[in-house]
C-alpha positions in Angstrom: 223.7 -8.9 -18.9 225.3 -5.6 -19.2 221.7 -3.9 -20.4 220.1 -5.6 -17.8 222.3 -4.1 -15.2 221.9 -0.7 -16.5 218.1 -1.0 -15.8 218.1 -2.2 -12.4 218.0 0.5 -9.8 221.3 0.4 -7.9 221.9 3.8 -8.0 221.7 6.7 -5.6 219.4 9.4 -6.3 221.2 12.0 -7.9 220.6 15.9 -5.9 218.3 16.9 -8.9 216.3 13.8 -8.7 216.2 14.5 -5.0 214.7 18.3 -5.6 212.5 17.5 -8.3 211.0 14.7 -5.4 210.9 17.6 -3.2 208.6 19.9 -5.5 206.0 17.5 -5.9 206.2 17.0 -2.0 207.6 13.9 -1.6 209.8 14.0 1.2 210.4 11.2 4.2 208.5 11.8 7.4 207.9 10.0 10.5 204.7 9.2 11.9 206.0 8.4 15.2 207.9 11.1 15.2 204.8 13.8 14.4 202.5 11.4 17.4 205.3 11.9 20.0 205.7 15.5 19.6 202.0 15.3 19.7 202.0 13.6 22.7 204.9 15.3 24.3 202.8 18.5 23.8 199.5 17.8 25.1 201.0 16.5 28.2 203.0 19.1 28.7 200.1 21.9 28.3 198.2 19.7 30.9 201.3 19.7 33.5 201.7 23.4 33.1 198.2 24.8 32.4 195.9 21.9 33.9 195.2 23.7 36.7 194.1 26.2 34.7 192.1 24.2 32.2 190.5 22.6 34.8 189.0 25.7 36.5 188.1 27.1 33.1 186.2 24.1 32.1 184.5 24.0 35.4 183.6 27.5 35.2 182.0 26.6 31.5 180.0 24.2 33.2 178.3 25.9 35.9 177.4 28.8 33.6 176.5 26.6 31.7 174.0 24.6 34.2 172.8 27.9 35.5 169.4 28.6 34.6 166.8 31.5 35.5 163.5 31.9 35.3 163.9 34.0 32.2 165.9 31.4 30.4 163.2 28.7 30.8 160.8 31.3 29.7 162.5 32.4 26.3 164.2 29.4 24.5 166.3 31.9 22.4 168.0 32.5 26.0 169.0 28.8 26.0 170.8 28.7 22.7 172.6 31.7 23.6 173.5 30.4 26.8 174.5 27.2 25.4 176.6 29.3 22.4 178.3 31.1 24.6 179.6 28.1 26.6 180.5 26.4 23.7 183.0 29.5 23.0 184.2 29.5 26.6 185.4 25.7 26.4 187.1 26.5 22.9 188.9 29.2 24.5 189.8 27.2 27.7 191.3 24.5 24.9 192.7 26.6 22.8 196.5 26.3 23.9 196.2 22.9 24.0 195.0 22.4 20.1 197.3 25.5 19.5 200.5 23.5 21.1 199.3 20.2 19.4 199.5 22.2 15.7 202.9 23.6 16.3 204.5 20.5 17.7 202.8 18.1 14.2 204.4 21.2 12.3 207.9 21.1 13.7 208.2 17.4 13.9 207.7 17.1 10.0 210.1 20.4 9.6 213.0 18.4 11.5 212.9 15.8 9.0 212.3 17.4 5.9 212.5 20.4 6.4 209.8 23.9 5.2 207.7 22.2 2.0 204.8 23.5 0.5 203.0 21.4 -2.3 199.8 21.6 -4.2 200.6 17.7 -5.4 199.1 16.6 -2.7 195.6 18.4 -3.1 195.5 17.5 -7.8 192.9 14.8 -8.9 194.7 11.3 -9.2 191.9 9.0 -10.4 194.7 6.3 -10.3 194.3 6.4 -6.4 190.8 5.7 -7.2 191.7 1.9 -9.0 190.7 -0.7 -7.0 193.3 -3.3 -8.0 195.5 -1.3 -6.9 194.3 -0.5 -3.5 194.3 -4.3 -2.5 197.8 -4.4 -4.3 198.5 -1.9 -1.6 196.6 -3.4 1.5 198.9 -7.1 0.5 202.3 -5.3 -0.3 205.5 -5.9 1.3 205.5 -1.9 2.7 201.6 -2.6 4.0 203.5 -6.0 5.8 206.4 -3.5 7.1 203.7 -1.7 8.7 201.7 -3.9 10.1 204.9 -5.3 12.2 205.5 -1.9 13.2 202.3 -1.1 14.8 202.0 -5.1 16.5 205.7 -4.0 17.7 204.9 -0.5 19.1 201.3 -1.3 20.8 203.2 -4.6 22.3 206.3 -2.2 23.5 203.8 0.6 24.7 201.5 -1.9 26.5 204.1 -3.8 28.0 205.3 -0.8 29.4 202.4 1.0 30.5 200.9 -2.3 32.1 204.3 -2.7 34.2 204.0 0.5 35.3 200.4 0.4 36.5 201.5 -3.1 38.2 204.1 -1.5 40.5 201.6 1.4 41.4 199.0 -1.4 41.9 198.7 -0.9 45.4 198.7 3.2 45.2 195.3 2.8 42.7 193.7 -0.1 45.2 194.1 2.7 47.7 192.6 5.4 45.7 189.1 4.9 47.0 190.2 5.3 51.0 192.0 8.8 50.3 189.8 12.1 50.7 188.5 12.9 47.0 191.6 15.7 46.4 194.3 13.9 47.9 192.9 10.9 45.5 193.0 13.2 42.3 196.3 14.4 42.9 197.4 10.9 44.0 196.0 9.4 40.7 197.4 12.4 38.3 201.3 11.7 39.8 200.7 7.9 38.9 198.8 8.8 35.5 202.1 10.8 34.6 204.7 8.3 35.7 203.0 6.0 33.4 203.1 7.9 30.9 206.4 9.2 30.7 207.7 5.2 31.0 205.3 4.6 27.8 206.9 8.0 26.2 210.5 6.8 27.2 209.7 3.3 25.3 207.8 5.8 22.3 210.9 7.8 21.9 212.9 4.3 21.3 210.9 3.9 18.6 211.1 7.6 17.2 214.8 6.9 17.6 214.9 4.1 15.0 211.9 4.9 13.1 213.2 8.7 12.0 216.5 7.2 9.9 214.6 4.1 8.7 212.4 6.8 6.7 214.9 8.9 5.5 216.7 5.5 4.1 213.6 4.3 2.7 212.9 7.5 1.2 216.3 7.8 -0.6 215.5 3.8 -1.4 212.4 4.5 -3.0 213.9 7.4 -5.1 216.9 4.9 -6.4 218.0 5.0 -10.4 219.1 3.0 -13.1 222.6 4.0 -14.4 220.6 4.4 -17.8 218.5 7.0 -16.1 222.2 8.8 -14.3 223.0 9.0 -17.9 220.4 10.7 -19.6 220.3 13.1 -16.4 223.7 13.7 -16.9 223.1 14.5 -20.7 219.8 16.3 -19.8 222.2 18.8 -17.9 225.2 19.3 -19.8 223.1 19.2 -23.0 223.6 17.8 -26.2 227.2 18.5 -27.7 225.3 19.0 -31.3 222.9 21.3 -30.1 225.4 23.1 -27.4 227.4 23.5 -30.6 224.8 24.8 -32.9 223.7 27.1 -30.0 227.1 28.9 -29.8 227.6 29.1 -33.8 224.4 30.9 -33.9 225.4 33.2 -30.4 228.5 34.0 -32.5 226.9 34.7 -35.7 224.6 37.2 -33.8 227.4 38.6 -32.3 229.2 38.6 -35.5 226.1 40.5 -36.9 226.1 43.1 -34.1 229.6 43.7 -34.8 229.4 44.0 -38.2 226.7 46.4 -37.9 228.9 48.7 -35.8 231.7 49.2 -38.6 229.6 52.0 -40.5 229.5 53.9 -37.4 233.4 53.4 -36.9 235.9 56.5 -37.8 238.8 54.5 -38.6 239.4 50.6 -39.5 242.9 49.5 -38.7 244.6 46.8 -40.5 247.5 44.5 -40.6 246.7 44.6 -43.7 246.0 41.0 -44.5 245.6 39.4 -41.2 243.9 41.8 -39.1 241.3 44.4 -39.0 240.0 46.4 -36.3 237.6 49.5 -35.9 237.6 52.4 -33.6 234.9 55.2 -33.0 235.4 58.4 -30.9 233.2 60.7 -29.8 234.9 63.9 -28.3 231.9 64.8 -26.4 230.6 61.2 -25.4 233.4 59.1 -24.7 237.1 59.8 -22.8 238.9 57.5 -25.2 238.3 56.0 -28.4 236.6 52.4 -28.3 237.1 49.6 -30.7 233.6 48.3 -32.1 234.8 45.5 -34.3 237.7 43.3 -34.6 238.7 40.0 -36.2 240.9 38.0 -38.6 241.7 36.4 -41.6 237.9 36.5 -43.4 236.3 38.3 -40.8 238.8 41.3 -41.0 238.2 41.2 -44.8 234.3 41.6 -44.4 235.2 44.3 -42.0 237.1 46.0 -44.7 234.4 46.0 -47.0 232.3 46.8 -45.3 234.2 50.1 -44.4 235.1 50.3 -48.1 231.4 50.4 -49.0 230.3 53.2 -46.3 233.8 55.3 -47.0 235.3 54.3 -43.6 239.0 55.1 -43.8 241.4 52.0 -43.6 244.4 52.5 -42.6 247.5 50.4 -43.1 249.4 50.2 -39.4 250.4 46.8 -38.5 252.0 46.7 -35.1 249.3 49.1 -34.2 246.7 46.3 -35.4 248.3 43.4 -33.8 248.4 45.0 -30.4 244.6 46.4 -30.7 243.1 43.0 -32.3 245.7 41.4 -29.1 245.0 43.5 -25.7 241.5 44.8 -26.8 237.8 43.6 -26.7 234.8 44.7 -28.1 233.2 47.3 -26.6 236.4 48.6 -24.5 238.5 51.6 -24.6 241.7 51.3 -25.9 244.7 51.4 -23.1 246.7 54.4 -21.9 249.8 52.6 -23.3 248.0 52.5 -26.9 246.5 56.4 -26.8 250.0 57.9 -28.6 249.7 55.9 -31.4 245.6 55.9 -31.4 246.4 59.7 -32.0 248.3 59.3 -35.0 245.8 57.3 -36.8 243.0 59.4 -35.6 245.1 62.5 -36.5 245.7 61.3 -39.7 242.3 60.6 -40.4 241.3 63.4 -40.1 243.2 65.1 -42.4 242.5 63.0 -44.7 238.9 64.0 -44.1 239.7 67.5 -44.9 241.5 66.3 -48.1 244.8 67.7 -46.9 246.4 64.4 -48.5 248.6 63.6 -45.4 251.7 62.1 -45.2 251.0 58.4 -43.0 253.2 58.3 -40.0 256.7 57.0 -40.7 256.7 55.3 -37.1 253.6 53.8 -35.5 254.5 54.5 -31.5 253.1 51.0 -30.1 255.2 49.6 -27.4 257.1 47.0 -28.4 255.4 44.7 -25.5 252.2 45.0 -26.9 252.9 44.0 -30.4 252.3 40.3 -30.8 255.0 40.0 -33.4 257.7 42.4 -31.7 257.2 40.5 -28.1 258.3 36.9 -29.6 261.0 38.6 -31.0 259.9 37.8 -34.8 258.8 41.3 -35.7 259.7 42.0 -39.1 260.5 45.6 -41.0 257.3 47.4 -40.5 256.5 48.3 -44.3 255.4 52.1 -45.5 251.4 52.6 -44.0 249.0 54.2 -46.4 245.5 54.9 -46.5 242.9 52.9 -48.5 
């Protein structure tokens, strides 16, 4: 019972499921929505510009009826004529179709919002399958829709043919008014009915928009198997996540490692800590550390020095509070620079085979030091130079 639960879809979508559905262009629109804006539009350009239209059109059509003598002669002059009128009309029409373009466009935008897909225009032979198609044309959403559209031309009928019943006496005395008075007469009772039939339209706009976005989110449902593996597509697999990161530290191990040559100075603890410095005078404003670590790690690091003559020197508190306070790849602090000095100091007299003295007292604020902070800091033994 419990596996069969798990693959029924019960689930919301999850937000990634919701995006991927997005990409491929599947997002919920409203037809009714994208015909009333339609609607809404055309009539509008004809209240506001049908004056207009109406002249233009007219115009088109007596220079378009016009003929000469010279027209009838050269039938070239006819299908200019005739082209030129055909361009006339488009252009008289054009902020109609323009109007009708942007108000499809918006009404899909409100809904879903800006998406552009090529899913849409890719080969699916599968829509091609005829047993599908009629497994379409008989489906429950085909039934859904077919209610809808007896519902809406019902509603829109109903309401149109009430209207034209109250203005029934106003048309049966269209034919006894003077022919303008009749068009104007007959465009006021055209518009009333049509703003009734848009008023019963935008009812159905009003409960077709959410019904689309529910049946969208509905169509897109999972199975809580499927919120799993999502959910462990994301966040990755713990075995892989953990390999990843052991080889990300072994790189940066590597990198590290291959910085210790290049270091002036390895610092130890000397058995629990090792770090490295480098300064350059004329590069940097303090010295950096390029290596640090612990227990094995700050034993490779001290071989590695061994092998390419790197001094190591023996300064505990001074290694606790570097390997502590410090990362790679940072300067060391103002607080640390004193004792930095002695070590570098040192160093370099030991480079010029002076055979220094080490410093009797490493001059690392007690704060910093690990050991000295939790009040367990031992006798600091005698530092000397490997």
């Amino acid at each position: 019972m419990a596996e069969d639960s798990d693959l029924e879809r019960t689930e919301p979508a999850s937000q990634r499921k919701l995006d991927q559905a997005r990409e491929q262009g599947n997002v919920p629109r409203s037809r009714e929505l994208a015909t009333f804006a339609i609607l809404l539009a055309g009539v509008g350009v004809v209240a506001f510009m049908g004056l207009y239209m109406l002249r233009g059109l007219e115009g088109v059509m007596r220079s378009g009826m016009r003929f000469d003598a010279a027209d009838i002669a050269h039938a070239g002059m006819m299908v200019a004529s005739l082209h030129q009128a055909l361009i006339d009309g488009l252009l008289v029409l054009l902020p109609m179709a323009v109007a009708v373009v942007i108000a499809a466009v918006a009404a899909n935008v409100l809904v879903s919002g800006w998406v552009f897909s090529t899913k849409a225009f890719q080969p699916d032979l599968a829509k091609l399958n005829p047993i599908k198609g009629i497994a379409r044309m008989f489906s429950r959403q085909s039934l859904v829709e077919l209610v809808k559209a007896v519902l809406k031309g019902a509603l829109i009928a109903g309401v149109a043919g009430w209207m034209i019943w109250l203005h029934h006496d106003g048309i049966l005395s269209l034919s006894s008014e003077p022919l303008d008075a009749a068009m104007a007469h007959f465009a006021q009772i055209t518009l009333l009915t049509f703003l009734a039939a848009a008023g019963a339209y935008a009812l159905i706009v009003v409960l077709d928009v959410p019904f689309q976005i529910w049946h969208h989110r509905h169509g897109l449902r999972m199975t809580k198997q499927e919120l799993r593996q999502e959910a462990k597509e994301m966040e990755g697999d713990p075995q892989i996540k953990a390999r990843v990161r052991s080889l990300q530290r072994e790189a940066a191990r590597r990198r590290m490692m291959q910085a210790v040559p290049k270091a002036d100075v390895v610092v130890t603890n000397p058995l629990h800590f090792a770090v490295a410095l480098k300064y350059d005078e004329g590069r940097m404003a303090a010295p950096q550390l390029v290596a640090k670590g612990s227990q094995l790690v700050a034993e490779r690091i001290k071989e590695i020095a061994r092998e390419h003559r790197v001094p190591i020197v023996e300064a505990p508190p001074l290694a606790r509070a570097l390997h502590r306070h410090v990362e790679i790849g940072d300067t060391i602090p103002d607080t640390l620079f004193t004792a930095v000095a002695q070590v570098l100091a040192y160093v370099y007299q030991l480079n010029r085979s002076l055979d220094p003295e080490p410093p009797a007292d490493w001059r690392v604020p007690p704060e910093l030091d690990p050991l000295a902070a939790a009040g367990t800091a031992s006798p600091q033994p005698d530092a000397g130079a490997a």
